[in-house]
Biopython code that builds the backbone (N, CA, C, O; Angstrom):
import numpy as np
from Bio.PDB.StructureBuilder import StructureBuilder

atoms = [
    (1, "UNK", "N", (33.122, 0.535, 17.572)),
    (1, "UNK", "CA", (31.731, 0.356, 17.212)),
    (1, "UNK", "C", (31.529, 0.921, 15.810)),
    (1, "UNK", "O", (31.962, 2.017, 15.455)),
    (2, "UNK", "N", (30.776, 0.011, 14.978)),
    (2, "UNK", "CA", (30.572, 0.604, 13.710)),
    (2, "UNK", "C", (29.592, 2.058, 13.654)),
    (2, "UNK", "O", (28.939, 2.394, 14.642)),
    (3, "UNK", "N", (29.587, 2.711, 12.613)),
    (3, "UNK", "CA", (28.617, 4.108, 12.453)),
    (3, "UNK", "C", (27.307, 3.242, 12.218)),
    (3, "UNK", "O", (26.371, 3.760, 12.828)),
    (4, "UNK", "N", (26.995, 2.286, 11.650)),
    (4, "UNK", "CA", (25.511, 1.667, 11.708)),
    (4, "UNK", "C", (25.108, 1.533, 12.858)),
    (4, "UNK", "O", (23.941, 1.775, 13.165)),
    (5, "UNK", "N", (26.460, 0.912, 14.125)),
    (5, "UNK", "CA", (25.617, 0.358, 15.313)),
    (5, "UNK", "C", (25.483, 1.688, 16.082)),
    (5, "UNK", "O", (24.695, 1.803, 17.021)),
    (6, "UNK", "N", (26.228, 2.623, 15.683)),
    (6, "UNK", "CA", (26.235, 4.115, 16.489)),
    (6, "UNK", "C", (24.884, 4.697, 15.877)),
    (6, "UNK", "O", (24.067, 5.252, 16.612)),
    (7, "UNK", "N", (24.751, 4.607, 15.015)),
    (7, "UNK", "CA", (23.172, 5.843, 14.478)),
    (7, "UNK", "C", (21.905, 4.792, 15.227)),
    (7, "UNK", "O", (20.996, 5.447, 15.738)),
    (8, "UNK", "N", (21.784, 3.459, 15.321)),
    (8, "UNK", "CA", (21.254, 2.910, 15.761)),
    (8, "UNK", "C", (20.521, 2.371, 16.948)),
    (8, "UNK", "O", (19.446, 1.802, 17.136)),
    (9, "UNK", "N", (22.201, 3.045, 18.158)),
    (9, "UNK", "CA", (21.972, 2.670, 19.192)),
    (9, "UNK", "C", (21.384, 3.781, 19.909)),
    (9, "UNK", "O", (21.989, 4.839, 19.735)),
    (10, "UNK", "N", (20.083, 3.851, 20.885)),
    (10, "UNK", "CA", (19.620, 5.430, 21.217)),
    (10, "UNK", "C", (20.086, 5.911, 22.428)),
    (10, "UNK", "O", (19.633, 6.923, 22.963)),
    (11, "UNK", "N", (21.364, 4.925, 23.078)),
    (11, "UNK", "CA", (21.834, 5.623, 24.212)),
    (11, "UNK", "C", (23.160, 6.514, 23.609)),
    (11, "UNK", "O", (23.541, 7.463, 24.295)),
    (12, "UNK", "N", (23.861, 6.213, 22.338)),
    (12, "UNK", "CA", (24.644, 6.674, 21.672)),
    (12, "UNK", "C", (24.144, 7.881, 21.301)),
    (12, "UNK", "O", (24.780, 8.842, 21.732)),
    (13, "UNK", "N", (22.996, 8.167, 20.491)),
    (13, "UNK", "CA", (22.333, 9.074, 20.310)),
    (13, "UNK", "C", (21.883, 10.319, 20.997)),
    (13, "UNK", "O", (21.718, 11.476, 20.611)),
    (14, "UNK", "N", (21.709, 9.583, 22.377)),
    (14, "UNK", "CA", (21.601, 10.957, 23.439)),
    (14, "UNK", "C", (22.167, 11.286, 23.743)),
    (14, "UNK", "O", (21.934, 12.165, 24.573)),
    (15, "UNK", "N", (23.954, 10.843, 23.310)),
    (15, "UNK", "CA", (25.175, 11.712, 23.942)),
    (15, "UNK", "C", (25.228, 12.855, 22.605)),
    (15, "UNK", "O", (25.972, 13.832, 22.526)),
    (16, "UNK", "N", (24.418, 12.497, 21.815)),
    (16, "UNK", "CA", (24.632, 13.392, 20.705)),
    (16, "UNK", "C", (23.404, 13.976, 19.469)),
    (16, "UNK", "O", (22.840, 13.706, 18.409)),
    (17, "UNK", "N", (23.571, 15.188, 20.819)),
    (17, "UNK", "CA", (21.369, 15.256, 20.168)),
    (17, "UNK", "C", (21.308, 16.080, 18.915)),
    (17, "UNK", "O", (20.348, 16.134, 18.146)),
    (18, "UNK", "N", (22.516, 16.752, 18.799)),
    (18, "UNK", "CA", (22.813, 17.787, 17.349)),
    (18, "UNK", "C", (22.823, 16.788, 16.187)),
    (18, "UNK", "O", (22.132, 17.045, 15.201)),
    (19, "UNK", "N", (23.493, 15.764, 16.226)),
    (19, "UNK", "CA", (23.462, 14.577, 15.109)),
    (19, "UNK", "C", (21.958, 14.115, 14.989)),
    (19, "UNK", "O", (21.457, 13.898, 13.886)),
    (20, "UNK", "N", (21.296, 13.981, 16.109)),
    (20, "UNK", "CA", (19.631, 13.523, 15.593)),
    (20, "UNK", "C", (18.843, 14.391, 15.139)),
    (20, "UNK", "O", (17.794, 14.183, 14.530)),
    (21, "UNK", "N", (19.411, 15.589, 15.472)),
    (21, "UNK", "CA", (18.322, 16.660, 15.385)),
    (21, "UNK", "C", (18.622, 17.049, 13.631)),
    (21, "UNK", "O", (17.674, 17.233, 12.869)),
    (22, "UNK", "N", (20.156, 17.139, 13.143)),
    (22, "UNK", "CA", (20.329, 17.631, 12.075)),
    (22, "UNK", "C", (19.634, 16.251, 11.278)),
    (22, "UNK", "O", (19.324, 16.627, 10.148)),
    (23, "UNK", "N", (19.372, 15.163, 11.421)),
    (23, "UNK", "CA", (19.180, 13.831, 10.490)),
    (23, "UNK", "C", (17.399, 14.245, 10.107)),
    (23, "UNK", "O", (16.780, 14.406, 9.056)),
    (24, "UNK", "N", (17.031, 14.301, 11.585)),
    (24, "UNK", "CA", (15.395, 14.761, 11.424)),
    (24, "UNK", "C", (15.214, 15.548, 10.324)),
    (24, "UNK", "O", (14.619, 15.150, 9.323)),
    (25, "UNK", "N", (15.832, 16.970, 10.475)),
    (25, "UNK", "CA", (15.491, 17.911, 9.328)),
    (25, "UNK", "C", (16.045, 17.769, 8.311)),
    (25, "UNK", "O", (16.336, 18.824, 7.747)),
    (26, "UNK", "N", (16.320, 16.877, 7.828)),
    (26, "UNK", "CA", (16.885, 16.273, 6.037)),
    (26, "UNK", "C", (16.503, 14.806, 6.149)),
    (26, "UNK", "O", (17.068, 13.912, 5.518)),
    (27, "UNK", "N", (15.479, 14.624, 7.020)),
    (27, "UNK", "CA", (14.839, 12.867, 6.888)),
    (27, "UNK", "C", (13.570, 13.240, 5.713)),
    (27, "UNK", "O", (12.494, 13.789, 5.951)),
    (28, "UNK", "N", (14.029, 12.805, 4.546)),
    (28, "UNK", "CA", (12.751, 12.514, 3.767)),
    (28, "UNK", "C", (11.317, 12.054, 3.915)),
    (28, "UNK", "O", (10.247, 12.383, 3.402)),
    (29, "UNK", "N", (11.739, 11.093, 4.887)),
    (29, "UNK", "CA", (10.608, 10.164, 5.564)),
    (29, "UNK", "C", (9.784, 11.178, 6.520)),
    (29, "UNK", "O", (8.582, 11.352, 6.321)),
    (30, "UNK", "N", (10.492, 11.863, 7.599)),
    (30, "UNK", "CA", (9.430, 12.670, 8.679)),
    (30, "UNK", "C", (9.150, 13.636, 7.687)),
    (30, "UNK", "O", (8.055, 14.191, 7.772)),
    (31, "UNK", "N", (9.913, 13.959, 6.754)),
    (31, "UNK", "CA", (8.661, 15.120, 5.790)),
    (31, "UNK", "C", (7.848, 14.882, 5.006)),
    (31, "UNK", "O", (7.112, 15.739, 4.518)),
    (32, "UNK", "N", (7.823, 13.799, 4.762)),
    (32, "UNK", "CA", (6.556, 12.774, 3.798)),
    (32, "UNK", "C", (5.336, 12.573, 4.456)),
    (32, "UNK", "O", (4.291, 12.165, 3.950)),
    (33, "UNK", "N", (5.586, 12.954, 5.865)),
    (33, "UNK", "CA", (4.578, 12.174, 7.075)),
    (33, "UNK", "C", (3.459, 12.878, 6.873)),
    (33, "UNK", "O", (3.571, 14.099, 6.770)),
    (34, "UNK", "N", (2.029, 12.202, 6.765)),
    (34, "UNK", "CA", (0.883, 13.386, 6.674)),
    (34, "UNK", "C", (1.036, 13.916, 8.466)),
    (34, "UNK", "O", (1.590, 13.309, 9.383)),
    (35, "UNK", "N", (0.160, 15.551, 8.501)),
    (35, "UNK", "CA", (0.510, 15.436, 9.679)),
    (35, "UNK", "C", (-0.612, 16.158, 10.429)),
    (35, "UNK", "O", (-0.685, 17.246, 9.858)),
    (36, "UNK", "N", (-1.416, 16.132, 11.289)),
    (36, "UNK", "CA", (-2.645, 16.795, 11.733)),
    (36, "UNK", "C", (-2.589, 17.445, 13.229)),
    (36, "UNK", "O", (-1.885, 17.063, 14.164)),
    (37, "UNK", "N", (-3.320, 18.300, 13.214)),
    (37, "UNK", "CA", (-3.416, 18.509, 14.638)),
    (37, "UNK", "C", (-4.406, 18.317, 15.423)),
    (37, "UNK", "O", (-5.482, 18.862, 15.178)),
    (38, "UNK", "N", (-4.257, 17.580, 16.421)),
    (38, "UNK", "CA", (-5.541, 16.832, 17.103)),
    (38, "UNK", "C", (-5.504, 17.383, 18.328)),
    (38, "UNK", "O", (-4.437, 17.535, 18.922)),
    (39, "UNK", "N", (-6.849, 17.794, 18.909)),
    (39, "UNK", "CA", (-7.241, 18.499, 20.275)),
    (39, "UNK", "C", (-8.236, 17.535, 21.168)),
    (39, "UNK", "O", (-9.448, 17.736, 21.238)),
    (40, "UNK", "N", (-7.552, 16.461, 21.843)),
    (40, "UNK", "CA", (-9.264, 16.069, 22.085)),
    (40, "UNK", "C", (-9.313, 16.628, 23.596)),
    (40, "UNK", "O", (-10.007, 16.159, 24.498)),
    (41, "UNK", "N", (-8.814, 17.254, 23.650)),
    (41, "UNK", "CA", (-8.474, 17.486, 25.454)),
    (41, "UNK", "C", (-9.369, 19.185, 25.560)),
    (41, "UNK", "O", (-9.466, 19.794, 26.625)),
    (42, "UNK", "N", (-9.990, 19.749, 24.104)),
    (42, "UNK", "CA", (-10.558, 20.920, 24.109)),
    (42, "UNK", "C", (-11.484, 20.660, 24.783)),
    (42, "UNK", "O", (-11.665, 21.229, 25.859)),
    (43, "UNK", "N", (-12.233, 19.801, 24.344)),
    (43, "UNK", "CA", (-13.781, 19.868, 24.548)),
    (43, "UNK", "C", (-13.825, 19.166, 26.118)),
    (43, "UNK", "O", (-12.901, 18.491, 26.573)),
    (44, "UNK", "N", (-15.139, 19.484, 26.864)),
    (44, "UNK", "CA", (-15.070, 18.574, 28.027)),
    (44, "UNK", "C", (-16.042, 16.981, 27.923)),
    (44, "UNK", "O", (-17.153, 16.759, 27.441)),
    (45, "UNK", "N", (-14.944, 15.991, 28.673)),
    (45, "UNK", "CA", (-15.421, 14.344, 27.921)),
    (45, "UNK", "C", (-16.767, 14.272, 28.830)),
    (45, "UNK", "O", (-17.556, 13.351, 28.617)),
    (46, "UNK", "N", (-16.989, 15.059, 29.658)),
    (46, "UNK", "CA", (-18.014, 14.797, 30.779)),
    (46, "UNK", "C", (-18.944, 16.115, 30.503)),
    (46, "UNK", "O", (-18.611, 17.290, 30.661)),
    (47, "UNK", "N", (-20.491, 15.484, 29.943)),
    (47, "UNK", "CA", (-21.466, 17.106, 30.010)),
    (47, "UNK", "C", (-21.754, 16.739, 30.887)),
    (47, "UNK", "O", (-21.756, 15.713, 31.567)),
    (48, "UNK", "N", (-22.254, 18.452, 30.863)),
    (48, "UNK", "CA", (-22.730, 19.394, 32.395)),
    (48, "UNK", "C", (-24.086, 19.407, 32.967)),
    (48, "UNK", "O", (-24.925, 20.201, 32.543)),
    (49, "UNK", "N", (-24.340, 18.586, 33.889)),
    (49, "UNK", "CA", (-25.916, 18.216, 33.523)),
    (49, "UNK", "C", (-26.228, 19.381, 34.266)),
    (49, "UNK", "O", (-25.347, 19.913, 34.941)),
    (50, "UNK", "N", (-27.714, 19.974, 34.209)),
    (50, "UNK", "CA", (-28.164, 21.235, 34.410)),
    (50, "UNK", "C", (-29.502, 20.258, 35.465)),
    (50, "UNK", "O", (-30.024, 20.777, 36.451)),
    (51, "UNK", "N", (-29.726, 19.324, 35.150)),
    (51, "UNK", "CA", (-31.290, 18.467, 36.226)),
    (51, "UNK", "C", (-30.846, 19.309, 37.595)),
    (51, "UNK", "O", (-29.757, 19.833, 37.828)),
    (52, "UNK", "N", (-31.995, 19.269, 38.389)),
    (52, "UNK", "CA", (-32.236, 20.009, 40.017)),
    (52, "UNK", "C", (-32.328, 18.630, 40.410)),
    (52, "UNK", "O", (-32.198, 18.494, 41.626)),
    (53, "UNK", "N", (-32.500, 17.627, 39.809)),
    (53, "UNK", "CA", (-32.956, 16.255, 40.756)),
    (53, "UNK", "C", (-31.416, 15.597, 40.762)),
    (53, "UNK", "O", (-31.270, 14.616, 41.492)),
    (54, "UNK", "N", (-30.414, 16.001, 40.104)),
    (54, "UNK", "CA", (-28.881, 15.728, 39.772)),
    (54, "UNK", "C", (-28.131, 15.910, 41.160)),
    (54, "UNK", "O", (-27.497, 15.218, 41.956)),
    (55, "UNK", "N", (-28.691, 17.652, 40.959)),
    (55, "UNK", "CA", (-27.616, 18.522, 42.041)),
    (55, "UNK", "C", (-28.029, 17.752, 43.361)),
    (55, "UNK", "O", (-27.196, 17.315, 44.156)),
    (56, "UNK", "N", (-29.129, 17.652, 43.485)),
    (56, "UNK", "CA", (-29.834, 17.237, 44.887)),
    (56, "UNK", "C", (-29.143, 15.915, 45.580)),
    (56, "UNK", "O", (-28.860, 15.480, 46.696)),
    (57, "UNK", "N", (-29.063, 15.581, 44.277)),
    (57, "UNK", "CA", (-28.528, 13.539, 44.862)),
    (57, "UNK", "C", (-27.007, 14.036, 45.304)),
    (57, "UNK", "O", (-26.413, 13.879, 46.371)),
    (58, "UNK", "N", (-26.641, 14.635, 44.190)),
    (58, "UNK", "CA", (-24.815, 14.890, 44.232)),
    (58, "UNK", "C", (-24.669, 15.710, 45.581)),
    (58, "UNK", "O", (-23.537, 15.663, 46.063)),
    (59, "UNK", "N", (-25.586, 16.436, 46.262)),
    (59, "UNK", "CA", (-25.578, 17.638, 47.299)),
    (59, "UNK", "C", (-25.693, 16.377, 48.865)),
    (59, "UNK", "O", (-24.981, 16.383, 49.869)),
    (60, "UNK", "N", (-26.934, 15.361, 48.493)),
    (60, "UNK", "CA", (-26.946, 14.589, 49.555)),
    (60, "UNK", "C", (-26.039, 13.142, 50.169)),
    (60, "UNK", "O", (-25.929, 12.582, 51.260)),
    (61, "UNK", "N", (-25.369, 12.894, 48.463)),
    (61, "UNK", "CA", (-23.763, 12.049, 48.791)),
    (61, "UNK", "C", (-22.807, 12.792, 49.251)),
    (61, "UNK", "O", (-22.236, 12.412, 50.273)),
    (62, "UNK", "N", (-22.445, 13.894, 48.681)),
    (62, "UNK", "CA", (-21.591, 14.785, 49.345)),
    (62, "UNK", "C", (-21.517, 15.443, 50.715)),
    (62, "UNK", "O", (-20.348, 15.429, 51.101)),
    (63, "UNK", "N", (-22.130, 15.868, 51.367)),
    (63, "UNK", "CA", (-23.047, 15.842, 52.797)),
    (63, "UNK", "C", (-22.718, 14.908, 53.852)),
    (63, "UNK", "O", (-22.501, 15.229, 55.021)),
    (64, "UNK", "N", (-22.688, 13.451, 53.265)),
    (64, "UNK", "CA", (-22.323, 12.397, 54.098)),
    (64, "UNK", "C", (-21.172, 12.491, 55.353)),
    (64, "UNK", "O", (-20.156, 13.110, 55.035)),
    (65, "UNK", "N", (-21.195, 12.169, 56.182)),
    (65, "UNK", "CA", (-19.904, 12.106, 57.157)),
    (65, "UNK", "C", (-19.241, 11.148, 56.776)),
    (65, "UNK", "O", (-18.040, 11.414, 56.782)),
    (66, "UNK", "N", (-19.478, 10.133, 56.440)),
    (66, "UNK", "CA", (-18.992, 8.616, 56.832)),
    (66, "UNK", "C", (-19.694, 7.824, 55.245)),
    (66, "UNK", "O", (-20.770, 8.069, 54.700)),
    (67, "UNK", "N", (-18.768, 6.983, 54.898)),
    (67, "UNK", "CA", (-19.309, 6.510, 53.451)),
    (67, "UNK", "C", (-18.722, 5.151, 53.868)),
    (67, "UNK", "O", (-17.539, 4.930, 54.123)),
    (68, "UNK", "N", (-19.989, 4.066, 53.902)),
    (68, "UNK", "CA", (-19.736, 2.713, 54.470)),
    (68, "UNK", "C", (-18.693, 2.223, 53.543)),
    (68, "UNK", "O", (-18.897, 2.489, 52.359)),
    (69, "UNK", "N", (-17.151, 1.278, 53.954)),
    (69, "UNK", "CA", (-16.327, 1.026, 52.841)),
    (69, "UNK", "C", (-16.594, -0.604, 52.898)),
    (69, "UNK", "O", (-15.817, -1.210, 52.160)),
    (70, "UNK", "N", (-17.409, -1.341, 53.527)),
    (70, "UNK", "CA", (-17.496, -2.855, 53.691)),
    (70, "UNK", "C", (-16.971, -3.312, 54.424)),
    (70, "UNK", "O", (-17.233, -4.479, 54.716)),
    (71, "UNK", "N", (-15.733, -2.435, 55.231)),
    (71, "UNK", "CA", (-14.267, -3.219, 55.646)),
    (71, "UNK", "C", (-14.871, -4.326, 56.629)),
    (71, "UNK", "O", (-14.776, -5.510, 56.306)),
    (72, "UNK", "N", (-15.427, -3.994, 57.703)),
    (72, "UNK", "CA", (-15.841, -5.195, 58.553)),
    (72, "UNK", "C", (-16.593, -6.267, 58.050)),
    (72, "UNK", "O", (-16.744, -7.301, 58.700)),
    (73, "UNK", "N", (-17.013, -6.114, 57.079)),
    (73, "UNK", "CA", (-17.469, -7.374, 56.255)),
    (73, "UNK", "C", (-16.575, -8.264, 56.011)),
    (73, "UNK", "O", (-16.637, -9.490, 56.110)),
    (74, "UNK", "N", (-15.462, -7.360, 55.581)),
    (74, "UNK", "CA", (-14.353, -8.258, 54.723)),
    (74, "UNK", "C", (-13.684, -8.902, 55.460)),
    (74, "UNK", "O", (-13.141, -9.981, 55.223)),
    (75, "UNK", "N", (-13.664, -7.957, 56.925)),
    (75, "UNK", "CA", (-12.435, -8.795, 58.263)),
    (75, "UNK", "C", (-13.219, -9.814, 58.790)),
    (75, "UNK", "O", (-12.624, -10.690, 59.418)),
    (76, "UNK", "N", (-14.519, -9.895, 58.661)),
    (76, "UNK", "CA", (-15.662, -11.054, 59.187)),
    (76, "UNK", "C", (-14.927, -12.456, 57.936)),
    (76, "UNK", "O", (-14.503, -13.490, 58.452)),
    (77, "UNK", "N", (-14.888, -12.342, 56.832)),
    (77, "UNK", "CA", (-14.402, -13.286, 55.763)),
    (77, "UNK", "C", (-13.384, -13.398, 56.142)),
    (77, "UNK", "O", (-13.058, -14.572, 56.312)),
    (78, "UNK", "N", (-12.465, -12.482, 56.441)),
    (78, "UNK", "CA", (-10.861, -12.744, 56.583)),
    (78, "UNK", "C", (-10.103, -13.029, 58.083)),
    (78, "UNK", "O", (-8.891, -12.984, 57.870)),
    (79, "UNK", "N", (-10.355, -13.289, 59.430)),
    (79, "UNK", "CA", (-10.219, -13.534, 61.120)),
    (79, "UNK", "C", (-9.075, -13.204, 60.912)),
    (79, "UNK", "O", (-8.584, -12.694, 61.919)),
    (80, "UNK", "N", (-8.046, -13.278, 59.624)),
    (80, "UNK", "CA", (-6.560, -13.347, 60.192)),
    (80, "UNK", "C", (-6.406, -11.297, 59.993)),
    (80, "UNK", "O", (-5.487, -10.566, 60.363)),
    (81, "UNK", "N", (-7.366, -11.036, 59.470)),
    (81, "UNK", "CA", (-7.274, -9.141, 59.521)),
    (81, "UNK", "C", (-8.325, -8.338, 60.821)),
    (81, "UNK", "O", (-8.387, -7.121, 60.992)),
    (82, "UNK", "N", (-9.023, -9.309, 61.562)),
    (82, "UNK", "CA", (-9.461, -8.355, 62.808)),
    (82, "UNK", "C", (-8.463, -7.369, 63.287)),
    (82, "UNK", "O", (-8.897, -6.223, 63.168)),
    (83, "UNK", "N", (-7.308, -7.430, 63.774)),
    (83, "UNK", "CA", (-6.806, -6.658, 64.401)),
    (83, "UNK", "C", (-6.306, -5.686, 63.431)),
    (83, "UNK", "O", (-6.079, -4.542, 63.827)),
    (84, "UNK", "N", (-6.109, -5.993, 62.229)),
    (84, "UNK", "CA", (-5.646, -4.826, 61.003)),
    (84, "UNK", "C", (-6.742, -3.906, 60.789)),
    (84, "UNK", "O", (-6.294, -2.932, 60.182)),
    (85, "UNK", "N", (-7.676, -3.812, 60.961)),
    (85, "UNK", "CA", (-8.789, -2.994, 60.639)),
    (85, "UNK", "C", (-9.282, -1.836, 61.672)),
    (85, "UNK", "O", (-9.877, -2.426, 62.574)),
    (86, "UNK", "N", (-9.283, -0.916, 61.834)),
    (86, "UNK", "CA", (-10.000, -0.291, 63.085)),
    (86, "UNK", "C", (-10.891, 0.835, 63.364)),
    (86, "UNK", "O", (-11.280, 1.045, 64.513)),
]
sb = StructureBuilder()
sb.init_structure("model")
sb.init_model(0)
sb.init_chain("A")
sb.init_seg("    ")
for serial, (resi, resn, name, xyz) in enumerate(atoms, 1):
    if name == "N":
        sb.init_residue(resn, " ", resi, " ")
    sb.init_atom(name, np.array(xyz, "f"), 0.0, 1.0, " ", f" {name:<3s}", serial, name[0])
structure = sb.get_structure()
């Protein structure tokens, strides 16, 4: 196998991680790279609602025993799933 198709190929490469690792740190190119540090995972994507009329709804779904899923609807459309459903 030629050294082009060897630096090239990345299963070749993982028998030999000292050769990628030394290329990285004398690659002109990854040190040219602008480079930033991004957090978006700091902040939370969901605010915190503070409403009493919020908690109340969220307090009386939660509460529930039983949360209708349609299924017998669907086995009414479908006769060949009556007995799959129960």
């Amino acid at each position: 196998m030629s050294t082009t198709a060897t630096r090239l190929n990345p299963f070749v490469l993982m028998l030999d991680p000292e050769a990628v690792i030394s290329a990285m740190e004398t690659s002109t190119h990854l040190r040219n790279l602008n480079g930033r540090i991004c957090r978006p995972l700091d902040k939370p994507l969901i605010p915190k609602i503070f409403d009493a009329a919020a908690r109340e709804f969220d307090a009386v779904i939660e509460a529930e025993d039983f949360i209708d899923t349609g299924s017998e609807l669907y086995c009414v459309a479908q006769p060949a799933l009556q007995g799959a459903v129960h």
